[in-house]
BADOGU-261965 format. One record per residue (C-alpha): x negated, z, y negated; residue in one letter. Coordinates in Angstrom, 3 decimals, always signed. Layout:
BEGIN
+----------+----------+----------+------+
:       c1 :       c3 :       c2 : rest :
+----------+----------+----------+------+
:        X :        Z :        Y :    A :
...
+----------+----------+----------+------+
END
This chain:
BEGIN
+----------+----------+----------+------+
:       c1 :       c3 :       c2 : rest :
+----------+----------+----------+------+
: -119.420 : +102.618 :  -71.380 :    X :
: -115.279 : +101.669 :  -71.249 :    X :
: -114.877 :  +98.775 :  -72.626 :    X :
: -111.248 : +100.137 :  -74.503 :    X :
: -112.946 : +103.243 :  -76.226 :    X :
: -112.500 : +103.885 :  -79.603 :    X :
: -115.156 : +102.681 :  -81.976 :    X :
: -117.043 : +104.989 :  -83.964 :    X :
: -115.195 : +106.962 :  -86.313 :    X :
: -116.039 : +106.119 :  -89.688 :    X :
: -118.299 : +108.006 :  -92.537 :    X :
: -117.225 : +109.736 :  -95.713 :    X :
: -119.247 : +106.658 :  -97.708 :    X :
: -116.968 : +104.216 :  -95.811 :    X :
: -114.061 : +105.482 :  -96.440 :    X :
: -114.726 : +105.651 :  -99.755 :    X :
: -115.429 : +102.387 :  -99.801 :    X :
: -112.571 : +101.355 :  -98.397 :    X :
: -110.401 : +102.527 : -101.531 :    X :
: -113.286 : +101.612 : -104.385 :    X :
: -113.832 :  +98.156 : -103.051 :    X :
: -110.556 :  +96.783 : -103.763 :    X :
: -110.799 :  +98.065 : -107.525 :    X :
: -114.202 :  +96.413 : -108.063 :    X :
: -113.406 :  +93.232 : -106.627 :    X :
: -110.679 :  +93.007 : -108.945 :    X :
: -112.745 :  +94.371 : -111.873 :    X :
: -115.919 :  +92.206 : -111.296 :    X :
: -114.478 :  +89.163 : -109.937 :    X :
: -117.409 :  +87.279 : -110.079 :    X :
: -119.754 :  +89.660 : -107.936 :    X :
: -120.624 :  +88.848 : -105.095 :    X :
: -120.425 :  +91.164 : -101.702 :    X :
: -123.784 :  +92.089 : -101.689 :    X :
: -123.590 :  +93.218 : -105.811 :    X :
: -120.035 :  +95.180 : -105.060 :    X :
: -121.903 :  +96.621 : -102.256 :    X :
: -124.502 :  +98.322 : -104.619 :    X :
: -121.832 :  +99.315 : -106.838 :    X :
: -120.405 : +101.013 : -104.397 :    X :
: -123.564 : +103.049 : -103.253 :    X :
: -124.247 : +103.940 : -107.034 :    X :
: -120.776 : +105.396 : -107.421 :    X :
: -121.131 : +107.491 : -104.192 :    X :
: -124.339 : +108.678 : -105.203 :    X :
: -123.292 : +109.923 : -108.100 :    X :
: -119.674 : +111.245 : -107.675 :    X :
: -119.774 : +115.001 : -108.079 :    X :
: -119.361 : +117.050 : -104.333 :    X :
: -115.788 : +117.948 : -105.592 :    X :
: -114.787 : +114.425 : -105.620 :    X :
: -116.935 : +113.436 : -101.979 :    X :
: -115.230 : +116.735 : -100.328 :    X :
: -111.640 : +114.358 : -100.147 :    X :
: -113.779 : +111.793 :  -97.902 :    X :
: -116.223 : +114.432 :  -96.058 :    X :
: -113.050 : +115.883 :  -94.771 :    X :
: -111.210 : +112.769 :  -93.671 :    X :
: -114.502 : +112.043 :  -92.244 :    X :
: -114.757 : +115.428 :  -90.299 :    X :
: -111.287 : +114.717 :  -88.716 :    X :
: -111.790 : +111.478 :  -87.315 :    X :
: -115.132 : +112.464 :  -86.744 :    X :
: -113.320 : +115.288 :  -84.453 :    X :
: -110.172 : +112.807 :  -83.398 :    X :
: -113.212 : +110.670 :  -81.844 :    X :
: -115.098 : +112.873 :  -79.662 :    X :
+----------+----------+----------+------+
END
């Protein structure tokens, strides 16, 4: 394994989460990591496929930028 290789490249729910988990933290305040965390999995769950397609597809290009 080389110690300078590229980590993993990252999953459609993580990118998503990247984006939502600013908004959250600023609209729940109070919530703690773990609670935004669950919000987060309930949203992904149940965003329509139109809306997941935007982060599949990021996801399928760094997926292919990786290997």
């Amino acid at each position: 394994m080389v110690a300078d290789a590229p980590k993993r490249a990252m999953s459609a729910f993580l990118l998503f989460s990247q984006v939502k988990r600013a908004e959250l933290r600023q609209q729940f305040p109070q919530k703690k990591n773990v609670e935004i965390s669950q919000l987060l999995g309930e949203l992904w769950r149940d965003l329509p496929a139109e809306q997941k397609e935007p982060y599949q597809q990021q996801a399928r290009e760094a997926g292919a930028k990786y290997k």
